[in-house]
N, CA, C and O atoms as CSV, one atom per row, in Angstrom:
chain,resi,resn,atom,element,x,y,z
A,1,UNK,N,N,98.706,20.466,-4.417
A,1,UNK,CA,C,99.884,21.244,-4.676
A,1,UNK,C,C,99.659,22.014,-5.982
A,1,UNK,O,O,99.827,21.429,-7.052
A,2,UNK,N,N,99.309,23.223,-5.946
A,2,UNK,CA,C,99.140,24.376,-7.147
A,2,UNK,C,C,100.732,24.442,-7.277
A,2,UNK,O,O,101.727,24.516,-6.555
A,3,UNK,N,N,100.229,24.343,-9.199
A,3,UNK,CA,C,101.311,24.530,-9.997
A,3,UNK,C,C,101.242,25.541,-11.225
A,3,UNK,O,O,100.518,24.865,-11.956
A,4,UNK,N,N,101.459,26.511,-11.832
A,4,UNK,CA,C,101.442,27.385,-12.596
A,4,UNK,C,C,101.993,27.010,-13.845
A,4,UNK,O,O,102.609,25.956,-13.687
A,5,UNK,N,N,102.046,27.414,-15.041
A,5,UNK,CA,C,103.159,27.442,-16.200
A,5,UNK,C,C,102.533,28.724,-17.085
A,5,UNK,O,O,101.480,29.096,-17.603
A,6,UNK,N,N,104.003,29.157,-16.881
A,6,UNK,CA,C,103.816,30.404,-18.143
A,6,UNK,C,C,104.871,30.273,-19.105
A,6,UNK,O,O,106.054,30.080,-18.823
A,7,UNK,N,N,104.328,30.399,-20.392
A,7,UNK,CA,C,105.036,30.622,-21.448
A,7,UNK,C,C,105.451,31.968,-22.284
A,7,UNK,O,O,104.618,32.790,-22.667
A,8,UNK,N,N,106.592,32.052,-22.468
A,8,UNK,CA,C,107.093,33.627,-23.108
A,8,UNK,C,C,107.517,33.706,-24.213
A,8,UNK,O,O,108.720,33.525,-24.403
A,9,UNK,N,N,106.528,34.045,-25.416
A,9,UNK,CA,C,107.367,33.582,-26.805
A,9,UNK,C,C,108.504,34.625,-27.189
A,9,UNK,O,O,109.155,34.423,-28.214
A,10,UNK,N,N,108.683,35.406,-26.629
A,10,UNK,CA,C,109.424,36.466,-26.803
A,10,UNK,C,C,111.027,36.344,-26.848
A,10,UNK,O,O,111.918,37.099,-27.238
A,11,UNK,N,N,110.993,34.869,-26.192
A,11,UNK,CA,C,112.580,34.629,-25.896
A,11,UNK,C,C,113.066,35.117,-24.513
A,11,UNK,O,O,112.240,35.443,-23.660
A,12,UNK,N,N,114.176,35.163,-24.319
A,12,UNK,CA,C,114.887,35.399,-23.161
A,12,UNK,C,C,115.624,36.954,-23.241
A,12,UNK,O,O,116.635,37.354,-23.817
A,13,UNK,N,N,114.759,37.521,-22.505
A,13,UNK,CA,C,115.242,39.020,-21.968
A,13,UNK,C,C,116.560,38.961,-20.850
A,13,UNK,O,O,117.155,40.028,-20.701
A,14,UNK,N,N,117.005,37.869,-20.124
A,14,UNK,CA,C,117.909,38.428,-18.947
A,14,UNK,C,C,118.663,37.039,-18.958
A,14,UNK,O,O,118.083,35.953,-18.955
A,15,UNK,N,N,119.697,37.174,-18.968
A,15,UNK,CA,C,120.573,36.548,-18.355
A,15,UNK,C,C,120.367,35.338,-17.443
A,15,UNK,O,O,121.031,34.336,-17.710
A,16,UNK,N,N,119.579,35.305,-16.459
A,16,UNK,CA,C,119.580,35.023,-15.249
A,16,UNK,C,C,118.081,34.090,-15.268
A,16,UNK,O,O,116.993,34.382,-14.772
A,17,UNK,N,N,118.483,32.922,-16.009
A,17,UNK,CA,C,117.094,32.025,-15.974
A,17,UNK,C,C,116.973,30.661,-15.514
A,17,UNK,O,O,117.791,29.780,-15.780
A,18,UNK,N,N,115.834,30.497,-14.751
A,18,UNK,CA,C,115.691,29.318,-14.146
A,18,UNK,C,C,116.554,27.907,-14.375
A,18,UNK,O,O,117.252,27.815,-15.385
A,19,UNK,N,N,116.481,26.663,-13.286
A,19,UNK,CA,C,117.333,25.761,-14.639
A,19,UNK,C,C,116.123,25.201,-15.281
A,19,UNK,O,O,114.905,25.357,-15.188
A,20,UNK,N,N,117.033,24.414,-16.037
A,20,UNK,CA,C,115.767,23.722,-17.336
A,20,UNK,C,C,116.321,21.734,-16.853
A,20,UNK,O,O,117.398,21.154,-16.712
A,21,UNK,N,N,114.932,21.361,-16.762
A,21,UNK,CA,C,114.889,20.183,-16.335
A,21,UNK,C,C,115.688,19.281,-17.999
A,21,UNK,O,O,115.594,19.499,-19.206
A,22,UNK,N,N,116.477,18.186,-17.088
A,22,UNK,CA,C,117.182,17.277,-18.240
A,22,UNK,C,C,116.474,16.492,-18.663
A,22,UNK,O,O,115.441,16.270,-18.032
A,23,UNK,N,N,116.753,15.732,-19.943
A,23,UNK,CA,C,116.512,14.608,-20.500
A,23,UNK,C,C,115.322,14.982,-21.898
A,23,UNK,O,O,114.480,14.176,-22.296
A,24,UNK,N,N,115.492,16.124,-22.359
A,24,UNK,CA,C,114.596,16.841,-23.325
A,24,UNK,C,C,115.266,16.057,-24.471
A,24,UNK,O,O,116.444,15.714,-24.564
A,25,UNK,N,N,113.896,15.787,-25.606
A,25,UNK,CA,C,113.953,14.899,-26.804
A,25,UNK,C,C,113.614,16.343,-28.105
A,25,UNK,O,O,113.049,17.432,-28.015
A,26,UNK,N,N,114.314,15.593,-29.244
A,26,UNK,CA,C,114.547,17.369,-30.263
A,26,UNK,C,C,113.613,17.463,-30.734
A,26,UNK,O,O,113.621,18.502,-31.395
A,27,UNK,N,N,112.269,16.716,-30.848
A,27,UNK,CA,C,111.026,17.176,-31.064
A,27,UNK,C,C,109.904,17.539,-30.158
A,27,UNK,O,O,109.416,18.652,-30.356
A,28,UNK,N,N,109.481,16.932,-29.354
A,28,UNK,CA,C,108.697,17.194,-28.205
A,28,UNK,C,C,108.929,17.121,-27.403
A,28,UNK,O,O,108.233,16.504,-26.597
A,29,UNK,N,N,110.375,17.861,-26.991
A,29,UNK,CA,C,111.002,18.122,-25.352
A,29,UNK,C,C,110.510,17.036,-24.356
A,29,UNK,O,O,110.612,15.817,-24.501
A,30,UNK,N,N,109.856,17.838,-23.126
A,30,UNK,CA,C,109.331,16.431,-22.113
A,30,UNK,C,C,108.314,16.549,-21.696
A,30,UNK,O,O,107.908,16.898,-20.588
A,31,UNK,N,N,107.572,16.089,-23.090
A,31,UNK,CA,C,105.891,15.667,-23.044
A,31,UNK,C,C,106.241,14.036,-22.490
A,31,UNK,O,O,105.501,13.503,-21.663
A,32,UNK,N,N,107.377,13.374,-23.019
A,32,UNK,CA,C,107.749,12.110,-22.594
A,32,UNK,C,C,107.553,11.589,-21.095
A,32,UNK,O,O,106.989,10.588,-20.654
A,33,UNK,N,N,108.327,12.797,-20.390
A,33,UNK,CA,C,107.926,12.701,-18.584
A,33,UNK,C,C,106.712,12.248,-18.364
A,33,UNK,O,O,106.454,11.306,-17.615
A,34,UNK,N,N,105.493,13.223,-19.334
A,34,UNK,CA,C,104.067,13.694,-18.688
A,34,UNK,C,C,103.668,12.377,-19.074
A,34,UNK,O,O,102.444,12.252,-19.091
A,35,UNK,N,N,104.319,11.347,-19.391
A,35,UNK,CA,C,103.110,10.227,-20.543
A,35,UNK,C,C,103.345,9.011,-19.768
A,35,UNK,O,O,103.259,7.920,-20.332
A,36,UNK,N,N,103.683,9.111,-18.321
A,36,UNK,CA,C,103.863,7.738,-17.307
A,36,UNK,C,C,102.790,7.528,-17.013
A,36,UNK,O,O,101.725,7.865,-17.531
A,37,UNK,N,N,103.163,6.606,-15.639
A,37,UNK,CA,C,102.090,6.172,-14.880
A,37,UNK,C,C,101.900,7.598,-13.806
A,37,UNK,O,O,100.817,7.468,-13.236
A,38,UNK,N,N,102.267,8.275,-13.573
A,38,UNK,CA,C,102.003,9.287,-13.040
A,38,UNK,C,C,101.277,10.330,-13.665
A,38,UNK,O,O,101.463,10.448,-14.876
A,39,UNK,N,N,100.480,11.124,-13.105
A,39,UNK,CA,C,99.766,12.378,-12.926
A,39,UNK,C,C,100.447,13.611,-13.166
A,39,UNK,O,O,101.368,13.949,-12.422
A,40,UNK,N,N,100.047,14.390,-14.232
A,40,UNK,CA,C,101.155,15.152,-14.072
A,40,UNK,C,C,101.524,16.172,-13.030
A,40,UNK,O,O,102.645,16.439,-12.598
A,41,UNK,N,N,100.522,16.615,-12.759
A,41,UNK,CA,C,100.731,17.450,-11.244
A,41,UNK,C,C,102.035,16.372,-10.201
A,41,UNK,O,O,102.715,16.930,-9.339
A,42,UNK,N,N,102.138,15.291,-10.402
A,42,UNK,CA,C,103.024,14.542,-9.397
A,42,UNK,C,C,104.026,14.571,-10.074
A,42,UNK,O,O,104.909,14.886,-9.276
A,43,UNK,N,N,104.646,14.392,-11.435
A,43,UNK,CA,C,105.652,14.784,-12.056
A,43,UNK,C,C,106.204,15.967,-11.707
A,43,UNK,O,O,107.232,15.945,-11.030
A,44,UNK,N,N,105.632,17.195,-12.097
A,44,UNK,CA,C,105.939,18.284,-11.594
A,44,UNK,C,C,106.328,18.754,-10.732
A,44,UNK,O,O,106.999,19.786,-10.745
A,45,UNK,N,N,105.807,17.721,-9.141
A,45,UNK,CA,C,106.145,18.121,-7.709
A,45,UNK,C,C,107.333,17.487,-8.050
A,45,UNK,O,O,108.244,18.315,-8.026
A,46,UNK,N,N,107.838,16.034,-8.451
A,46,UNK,CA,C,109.101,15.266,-8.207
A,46,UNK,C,C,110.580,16.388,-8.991
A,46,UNK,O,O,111.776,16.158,-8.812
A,47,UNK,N,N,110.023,17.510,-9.798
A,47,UNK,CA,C,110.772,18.163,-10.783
A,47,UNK,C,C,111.128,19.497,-9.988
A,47,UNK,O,O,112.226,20.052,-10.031
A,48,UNK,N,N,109.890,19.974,-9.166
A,48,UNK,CA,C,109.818,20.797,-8.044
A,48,UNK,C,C,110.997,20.476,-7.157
A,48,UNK,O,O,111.842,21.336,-6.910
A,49,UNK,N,N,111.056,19.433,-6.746
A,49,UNK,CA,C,112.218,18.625,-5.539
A,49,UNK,C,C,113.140,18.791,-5.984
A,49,UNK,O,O,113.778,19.816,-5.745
A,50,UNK,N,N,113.467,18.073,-6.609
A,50,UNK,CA,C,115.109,18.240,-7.683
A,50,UNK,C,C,115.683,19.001,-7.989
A,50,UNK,O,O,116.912,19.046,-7.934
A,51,UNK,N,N,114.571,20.242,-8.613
A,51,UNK,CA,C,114.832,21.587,-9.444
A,51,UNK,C,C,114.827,22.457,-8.613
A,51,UNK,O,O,115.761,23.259,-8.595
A,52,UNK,N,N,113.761,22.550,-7.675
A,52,UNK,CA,C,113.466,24.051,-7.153
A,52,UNK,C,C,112.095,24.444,-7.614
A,52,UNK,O,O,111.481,23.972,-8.571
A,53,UNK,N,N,111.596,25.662,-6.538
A,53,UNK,CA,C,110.431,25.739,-6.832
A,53,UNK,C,C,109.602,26.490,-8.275
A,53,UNK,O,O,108.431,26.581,-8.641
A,54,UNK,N,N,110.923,26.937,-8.806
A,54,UNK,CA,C,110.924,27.679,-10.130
A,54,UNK,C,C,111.700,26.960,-11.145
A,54,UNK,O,O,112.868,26.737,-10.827
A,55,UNK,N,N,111.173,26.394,-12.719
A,55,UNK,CA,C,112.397,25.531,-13.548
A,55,UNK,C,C,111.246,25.907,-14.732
A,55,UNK,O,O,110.090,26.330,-14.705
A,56,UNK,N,N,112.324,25.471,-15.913
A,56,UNK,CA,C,112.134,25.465,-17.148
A,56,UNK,C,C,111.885,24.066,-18.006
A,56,UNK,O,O,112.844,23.296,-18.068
A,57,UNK,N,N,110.677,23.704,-18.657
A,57,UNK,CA,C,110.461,22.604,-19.087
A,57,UNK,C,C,110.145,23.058,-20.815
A,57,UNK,O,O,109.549,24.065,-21.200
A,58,UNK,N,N,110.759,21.957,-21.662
A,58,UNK,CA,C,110.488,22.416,-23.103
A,58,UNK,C,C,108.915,21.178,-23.650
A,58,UNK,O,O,108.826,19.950,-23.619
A,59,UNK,N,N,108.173,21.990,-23.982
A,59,UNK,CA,C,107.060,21.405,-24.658
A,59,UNK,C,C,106.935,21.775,-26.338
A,59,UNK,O,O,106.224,22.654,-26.827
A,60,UNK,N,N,107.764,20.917,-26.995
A,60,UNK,CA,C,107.633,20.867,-28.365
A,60,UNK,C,C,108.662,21.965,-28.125
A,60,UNK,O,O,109.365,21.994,-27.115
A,61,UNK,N,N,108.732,23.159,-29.424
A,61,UNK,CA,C,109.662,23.784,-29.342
A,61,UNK,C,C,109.158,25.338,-28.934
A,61,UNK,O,O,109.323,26.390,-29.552
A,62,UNK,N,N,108.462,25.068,-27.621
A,62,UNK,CA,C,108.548,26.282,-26.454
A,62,UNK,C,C,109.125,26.190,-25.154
A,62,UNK,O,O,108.697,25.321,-24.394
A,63,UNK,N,N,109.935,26.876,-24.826
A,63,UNK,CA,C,110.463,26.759,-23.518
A,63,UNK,C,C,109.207,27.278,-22.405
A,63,UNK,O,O,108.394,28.142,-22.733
A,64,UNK,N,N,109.198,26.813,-21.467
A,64,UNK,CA,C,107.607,26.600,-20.557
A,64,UNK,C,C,108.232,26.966,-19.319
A,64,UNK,O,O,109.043,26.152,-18.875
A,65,UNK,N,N,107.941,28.474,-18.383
A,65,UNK,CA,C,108.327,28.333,-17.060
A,65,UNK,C,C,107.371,27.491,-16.767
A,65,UNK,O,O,106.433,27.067,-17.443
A,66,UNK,N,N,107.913,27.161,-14.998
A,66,UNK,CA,C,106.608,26.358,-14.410
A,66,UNK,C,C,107.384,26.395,-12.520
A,66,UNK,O,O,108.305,26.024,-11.791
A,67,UNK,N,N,106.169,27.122,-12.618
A,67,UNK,CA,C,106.600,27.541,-10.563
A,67,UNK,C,C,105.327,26.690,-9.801
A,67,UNK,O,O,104.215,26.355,-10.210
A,68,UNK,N,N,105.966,26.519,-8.614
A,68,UNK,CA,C,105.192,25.947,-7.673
A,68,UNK,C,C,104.795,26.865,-6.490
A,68,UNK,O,O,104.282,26.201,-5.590
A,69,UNK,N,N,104.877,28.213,-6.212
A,69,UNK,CA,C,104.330,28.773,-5.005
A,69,UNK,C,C,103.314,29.726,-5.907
A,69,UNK,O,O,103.466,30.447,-6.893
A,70,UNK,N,N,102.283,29.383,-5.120
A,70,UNK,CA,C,100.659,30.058,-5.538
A,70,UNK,C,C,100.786,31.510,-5.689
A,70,UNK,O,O,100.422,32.197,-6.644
A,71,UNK,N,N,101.456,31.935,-4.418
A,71,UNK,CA,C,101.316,33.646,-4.503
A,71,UNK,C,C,102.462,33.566,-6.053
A,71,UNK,O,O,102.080,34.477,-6.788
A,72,UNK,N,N,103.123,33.149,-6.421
A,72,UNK,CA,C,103.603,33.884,-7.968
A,72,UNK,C,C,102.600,33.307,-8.828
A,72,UNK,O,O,102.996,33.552,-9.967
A,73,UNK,N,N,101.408,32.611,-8.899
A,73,UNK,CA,C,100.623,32.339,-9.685
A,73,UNK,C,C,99.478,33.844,-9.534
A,73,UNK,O,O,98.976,34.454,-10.478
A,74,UNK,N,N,99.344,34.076,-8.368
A,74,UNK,CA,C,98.632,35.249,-8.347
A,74,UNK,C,C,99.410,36.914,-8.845
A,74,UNK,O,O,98.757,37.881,-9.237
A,75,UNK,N,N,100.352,36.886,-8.746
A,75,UNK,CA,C,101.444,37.808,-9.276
A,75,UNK,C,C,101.857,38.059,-10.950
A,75,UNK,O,O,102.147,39.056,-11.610
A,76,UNK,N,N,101.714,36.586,-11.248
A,76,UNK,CA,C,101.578,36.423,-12.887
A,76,UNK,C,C,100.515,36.552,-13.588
A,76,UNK,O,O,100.632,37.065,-14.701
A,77,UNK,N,N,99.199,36.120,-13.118
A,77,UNK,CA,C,98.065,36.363,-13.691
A,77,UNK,C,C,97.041,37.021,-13.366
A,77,UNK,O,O,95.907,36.986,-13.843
A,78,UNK,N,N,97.679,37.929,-12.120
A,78,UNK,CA,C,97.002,39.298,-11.723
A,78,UNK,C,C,96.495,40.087,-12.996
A,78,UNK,O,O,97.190,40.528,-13.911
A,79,UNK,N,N,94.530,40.197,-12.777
A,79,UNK,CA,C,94.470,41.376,-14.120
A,79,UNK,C,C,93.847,42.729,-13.451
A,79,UNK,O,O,92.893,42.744,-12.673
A,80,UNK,N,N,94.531,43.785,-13.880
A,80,UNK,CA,C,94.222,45.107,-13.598
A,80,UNK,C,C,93.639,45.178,-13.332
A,80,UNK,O,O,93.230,46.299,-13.029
């Protein structure tokens, strides 16, 4: 299961943004999730389920998209 993450330091241009997965800590958001007995690629799918195939995860203090369908991985990191 291909998983993508892009980060935008730019902040938030629109209104209209993914949700952002719960349970974020005020220093290193949810690196906490990634530090189970699980894989993180399997975290991600269980966050995928819940969330949708598009959500927002905070790593330290960057907000992190993170999509699960390949063709927007090819759409995002398409180079000229």
């Amino acid at each position: 299961m291909p998983f993508g993450i892009f980060s935008n330091k730019k902040g938030n241009i629109n209104s209209r943004t993914p949700p952002k997965v719960a349970g974020s800590w005020p220093v290193i958001g949810h690196l906490h999730l990634l530090s189970g007995s699980n894989l993180p690629h399997n975290t991600f799918g269980l966050m995928a389920n819940k969330y949708g195939p598009i959500f927002t995860v905070k790593f330290g203090a960057h907000q992190v998209l993170v999509y699960k369908v390949p063709f927007w991985a090819k759409l995002v990191y398409k180079i000229p």
